[in-house]
C-alpha positions in Angstrom: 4.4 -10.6 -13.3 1.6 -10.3 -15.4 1.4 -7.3 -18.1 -1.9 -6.0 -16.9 -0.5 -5.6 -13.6 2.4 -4.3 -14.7 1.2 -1.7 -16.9 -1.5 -0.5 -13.6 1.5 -0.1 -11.6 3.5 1.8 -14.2 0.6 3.7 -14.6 0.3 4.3 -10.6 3.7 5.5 -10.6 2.8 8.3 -13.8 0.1 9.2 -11.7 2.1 10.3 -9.0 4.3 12.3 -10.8 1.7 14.1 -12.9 -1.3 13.8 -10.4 -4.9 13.5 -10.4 -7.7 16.6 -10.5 -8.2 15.1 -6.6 -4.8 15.1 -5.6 -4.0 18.2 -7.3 -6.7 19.9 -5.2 -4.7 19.0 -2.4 -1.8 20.8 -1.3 1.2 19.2 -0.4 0.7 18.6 3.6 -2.9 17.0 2.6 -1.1 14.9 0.2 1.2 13.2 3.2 -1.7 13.4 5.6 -3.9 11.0 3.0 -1.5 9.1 2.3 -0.3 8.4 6.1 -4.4 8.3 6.6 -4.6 4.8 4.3 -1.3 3.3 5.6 -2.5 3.7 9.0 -5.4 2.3 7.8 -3.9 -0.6 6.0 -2.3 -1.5 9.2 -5.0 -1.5 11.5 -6.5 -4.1 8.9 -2.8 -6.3 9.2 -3.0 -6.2 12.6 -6.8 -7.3 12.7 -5.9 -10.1 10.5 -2.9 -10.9 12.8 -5.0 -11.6 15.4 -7.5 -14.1 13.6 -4.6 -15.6 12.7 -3.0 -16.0 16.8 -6.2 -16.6 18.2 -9.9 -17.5 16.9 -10.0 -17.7 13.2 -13.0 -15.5 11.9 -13.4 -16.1 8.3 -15.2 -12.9 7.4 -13.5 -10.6 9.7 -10.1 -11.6 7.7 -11.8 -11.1 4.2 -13.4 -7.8 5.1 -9.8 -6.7 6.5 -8.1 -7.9 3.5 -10.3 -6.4 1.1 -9.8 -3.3 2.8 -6.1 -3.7 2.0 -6.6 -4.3 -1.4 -9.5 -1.6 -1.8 -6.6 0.7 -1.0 -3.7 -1.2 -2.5 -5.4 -0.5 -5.9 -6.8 2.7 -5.1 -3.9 5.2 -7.1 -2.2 6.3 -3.8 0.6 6.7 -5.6 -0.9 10.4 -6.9 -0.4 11.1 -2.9 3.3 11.4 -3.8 3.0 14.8 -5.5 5.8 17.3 -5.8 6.5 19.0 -2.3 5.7 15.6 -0.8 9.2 14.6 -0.2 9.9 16.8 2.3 8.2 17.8 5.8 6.1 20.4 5.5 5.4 22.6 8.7 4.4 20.4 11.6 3.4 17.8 9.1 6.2 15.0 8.9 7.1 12.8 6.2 9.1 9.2 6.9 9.9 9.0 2.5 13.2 8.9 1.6 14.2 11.3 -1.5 15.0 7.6 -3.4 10.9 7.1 -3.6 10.8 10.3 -6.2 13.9 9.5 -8.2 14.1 5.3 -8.0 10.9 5.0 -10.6 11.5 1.8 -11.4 12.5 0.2 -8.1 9.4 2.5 -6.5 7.3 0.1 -9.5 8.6 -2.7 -8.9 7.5 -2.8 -5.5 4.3 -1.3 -6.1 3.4 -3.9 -7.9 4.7 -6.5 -5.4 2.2 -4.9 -2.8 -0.9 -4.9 -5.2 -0.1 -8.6 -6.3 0.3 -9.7 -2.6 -2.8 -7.3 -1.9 -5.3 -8.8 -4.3 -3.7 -12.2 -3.4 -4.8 -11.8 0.3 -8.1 -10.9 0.0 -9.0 -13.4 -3.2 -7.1 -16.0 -0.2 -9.3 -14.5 2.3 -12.3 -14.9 0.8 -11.5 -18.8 0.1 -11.3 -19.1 4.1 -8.6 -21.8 4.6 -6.2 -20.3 7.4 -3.6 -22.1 5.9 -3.3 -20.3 3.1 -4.4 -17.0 4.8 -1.5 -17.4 6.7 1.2 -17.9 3.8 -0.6 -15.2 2.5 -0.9 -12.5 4.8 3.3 -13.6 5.4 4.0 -12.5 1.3 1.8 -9.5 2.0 3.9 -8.4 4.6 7.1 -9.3 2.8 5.9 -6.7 0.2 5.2 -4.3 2.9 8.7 -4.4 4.2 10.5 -4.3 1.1 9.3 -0.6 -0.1 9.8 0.2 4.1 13.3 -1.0 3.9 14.3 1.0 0.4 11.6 3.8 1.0 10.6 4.9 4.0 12.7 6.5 7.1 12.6 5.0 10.2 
């Protein structure tokens, strides 16, 4: 993993903690609500690219998809995680575990997984060989699951 990287995602995850002057202008239940808004998001574009990839293959309808994901992979979503955001809040619901506030270095580790595999996709994406989108889009998801499985309630 390079530095760079490294360093963004460390910085992602001091973010969160601290916040931003936007998501400190939200209160807590906004702060869920975004974040759930770009994961929903995020998977409307897997599940677009999942279907280029088990039927016609359209070259620009996986790159714009992927660099959707990326767009928001790299976006600081990791301010959305402000305190109060770790429990449900009124009728707004939360699927974070408590570990995602506490595990900082586990939480980095696979943050940075997800941007690498992000930024991978839609640089693959964008080269257009389905091949390669394929093994691809498979590492992206891998990253995906692995902060679901240690992260996220189900």
């Amino acid at each position: 993993m390079n530095t760079r990287l490294r360093a963004a995602a460390l910085g992602t995850l001091a973010i969160a903690f601290v916040g931003t002057a936007t998501a400190a202008d939200l209160k807590p239940e906004e702060q869920i609500q975004t974040r759930q808004a770009g994961y929903s998001f995020m998977s409307w574009n897997m599940g677009k690219i999942k279907a280029n990839l088990d039927g016609d293959f359209s070259q620009p309808q996986v790159e714009a998809a992927a660099n959707a994901i990326a767009g928001i992979a790299n976006s600081g979503m990791g301010a959305l995680y402000g305190p109060g955001t770790d429990k449900d809040i009124g009728d707004v619901k939360t699927r974070v575990k408590p570990e995602l506030f506490t595990d900082q270095e586990g939480v980095g580790e696979v943050a940075v997984a997800f941007i690498e595999a992000a930024n991978n996709m839609a640089e693959t994406a964008a080269l257009g060989d389905e091949a390669e989108v394929k093994a691809a889009f498979g590492k992206l998801g891998e990253s995906c699951k692995a902060c679901h499985k240690k992260y996220r309630k189900d």
